[in-house]
C-alpha positions in Angstrom: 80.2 73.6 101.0 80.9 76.7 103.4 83.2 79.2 102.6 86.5 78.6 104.3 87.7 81.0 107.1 90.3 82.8 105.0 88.0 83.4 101.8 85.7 86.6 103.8 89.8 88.1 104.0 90.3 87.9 100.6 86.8 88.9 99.2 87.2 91.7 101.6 90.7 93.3 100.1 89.3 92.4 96.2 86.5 94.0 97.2 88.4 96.9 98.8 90.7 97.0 95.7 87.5 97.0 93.2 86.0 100.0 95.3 89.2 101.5 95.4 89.1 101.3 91.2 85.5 102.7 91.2 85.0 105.3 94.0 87.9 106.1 95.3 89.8 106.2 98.7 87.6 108.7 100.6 84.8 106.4 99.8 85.8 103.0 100.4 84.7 102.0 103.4 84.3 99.2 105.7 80.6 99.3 105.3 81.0 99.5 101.7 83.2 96.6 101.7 81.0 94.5 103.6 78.4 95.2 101.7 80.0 93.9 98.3 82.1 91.2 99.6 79.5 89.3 101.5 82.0 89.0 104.1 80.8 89.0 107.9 81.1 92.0 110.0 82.9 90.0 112.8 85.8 89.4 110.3 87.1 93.2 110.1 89.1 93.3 113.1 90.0 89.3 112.9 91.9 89.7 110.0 92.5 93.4 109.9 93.1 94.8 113.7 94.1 98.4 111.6 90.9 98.5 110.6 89.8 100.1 107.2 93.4 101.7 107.1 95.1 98.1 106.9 92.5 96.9 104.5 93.4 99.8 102.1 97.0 99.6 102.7 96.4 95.3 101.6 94.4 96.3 98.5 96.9 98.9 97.4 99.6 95.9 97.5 97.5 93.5 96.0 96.3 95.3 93.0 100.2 96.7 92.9 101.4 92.8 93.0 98.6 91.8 90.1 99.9 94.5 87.8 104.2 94.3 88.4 103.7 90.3 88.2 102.1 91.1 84.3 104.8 93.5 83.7 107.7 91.7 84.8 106.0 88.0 82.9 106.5 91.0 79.9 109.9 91.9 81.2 111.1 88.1 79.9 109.3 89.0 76.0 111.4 89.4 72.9 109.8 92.2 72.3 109.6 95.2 74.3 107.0 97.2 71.5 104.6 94.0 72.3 105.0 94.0 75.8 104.7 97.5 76.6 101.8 97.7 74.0 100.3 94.9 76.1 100.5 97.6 78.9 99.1 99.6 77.1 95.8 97.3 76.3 95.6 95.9 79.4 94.6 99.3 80.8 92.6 100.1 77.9 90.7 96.7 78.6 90.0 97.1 82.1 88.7 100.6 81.0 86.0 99.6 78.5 84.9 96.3 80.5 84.1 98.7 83.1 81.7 100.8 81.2 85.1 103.4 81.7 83.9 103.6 86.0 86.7 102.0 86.9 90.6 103.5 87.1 93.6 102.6 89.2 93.4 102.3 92.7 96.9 103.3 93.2 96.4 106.1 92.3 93.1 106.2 93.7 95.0 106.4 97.1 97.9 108.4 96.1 95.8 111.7 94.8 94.2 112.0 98.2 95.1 113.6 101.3 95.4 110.6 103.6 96.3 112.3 106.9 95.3 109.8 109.6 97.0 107.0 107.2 100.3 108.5 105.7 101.3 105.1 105.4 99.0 104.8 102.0 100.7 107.3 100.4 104.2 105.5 100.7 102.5 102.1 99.4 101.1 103.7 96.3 104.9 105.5 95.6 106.4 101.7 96.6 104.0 100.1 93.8 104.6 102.9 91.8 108.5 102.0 91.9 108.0 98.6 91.2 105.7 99.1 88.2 109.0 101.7 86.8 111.6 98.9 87.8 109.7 96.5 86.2 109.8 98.3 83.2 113.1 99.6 82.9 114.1 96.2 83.6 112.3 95.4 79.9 114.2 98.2 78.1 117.8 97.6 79.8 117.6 93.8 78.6 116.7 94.4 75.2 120.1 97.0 75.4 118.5 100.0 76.5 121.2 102.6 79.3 119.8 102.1 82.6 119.4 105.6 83.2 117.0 106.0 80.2 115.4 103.1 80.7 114.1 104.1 84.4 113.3 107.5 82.2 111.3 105.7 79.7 109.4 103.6 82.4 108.8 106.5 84.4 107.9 108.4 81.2 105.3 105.1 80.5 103.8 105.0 83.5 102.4 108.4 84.5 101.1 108.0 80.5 98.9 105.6 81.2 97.6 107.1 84.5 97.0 109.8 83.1 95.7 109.0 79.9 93.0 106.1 82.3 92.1 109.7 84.7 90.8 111.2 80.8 89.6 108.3 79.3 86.9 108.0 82.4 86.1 111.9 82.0 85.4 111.4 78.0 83.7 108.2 78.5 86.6 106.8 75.6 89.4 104.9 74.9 91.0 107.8 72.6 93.5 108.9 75.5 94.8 106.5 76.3 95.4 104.8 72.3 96.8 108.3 71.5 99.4 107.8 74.6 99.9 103.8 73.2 100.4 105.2 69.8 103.0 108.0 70.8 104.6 105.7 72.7 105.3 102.8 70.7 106.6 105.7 68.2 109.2 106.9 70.8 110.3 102.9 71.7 110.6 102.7 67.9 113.3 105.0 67.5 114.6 104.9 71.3 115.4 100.6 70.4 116.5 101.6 67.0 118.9 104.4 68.5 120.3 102.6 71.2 124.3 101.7 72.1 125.5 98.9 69.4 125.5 96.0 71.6 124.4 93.5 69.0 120.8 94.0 69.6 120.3 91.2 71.5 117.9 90.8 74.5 119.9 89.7 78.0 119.8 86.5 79.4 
């Protein structure tokens, strides 16, 4: 059974996301992306007339949808310690299954200079704002002050990206359960701390 006409689109932006993950921005490609997606090289300008700059731009939101739909599924938890150590491990898994090569391509895109595409830039600080609204979302049903909350979630996020940037320079998952540990300790008391509102998650 052939492929059908929309699968070479989508192999392409998982692929582009995957290289994004492993290599980088400067170095993903629309060779490269052929090249592991198996997808024909008549189909880069049928599906993606922006060329390599729209396939990026498609990965970034893709991989930035896969990760906010897992955060806000853990928005609706009892328990925000779970959830956000479920962050935490989700990061940590994609880390070791990877033989530590691969990191986030959000911010993959977002630590280089993107001049003939500023539009990148903007879609990693949009997924970026999603991922920290998810989050606070998390903290402000289980009683959390919105204002902390989007500090906490802020506070969570650039933890884990940067703790994933050391854990692929030491070739270990120490960073990154160091930053888990620390900051299931700060929820701890943060949760135990907050406004008396009866302690009971939102609807």
């Amino acid at each position: 059974m052939s492929p059908r006409k929309s699968d070479s689109r989508e192999r392409m932006v998982l692929s582009a996301a995957e290289l994004l993950r492993q290599h980088g921005a400067g170095a993903t490609s629309i060779d490269r992306v052929l090249a592991h997606s198996g997808a024909p090289r008549g189909s880069v300008y049928h599906h993606f007339p922006g060329g390599r700059s729209q396939l990026i731009d498609e990965a970034v939101a893709h991989a930035g949808d896969f990760i906010a739909g897992l955060i806000e599924n853990a928005a609706q938890a009892d328990d925000p310690l779970k959830a956000t150590d479920a962050f935490f491990a989700l990061w940590r898994d994609r880390l070791v299954d990877s033989d530590f090569r691969a990191g986030c391509p959000i911010v993959a895109v977002a630590v280089e200079t993107n001049d003939d595409a500023p539009q990148l830039a903007r879609s990693a600080a949009a997924v970026f704002a999603r991922w920290k609204e998810a989050l606070a979302a998390l903290f402000i049903r289980h009683g959390l002050p919105e204002e902390r909350s989007m500090r906490l979630a802020a506070f969570i996020i650039a933890a884990v990206e940067g703790a994933v940037i050391m854990c692929r320079a030491e070739r270990s998952a120490a960073p990154l359960e160091a930053a888990a540990g620390e900051i299931h300790d700060l929820l701890v008391h943060a949760l135990r701390d907050r406004p008396d509102t009866g302690h009971e998650p939102r609807p």
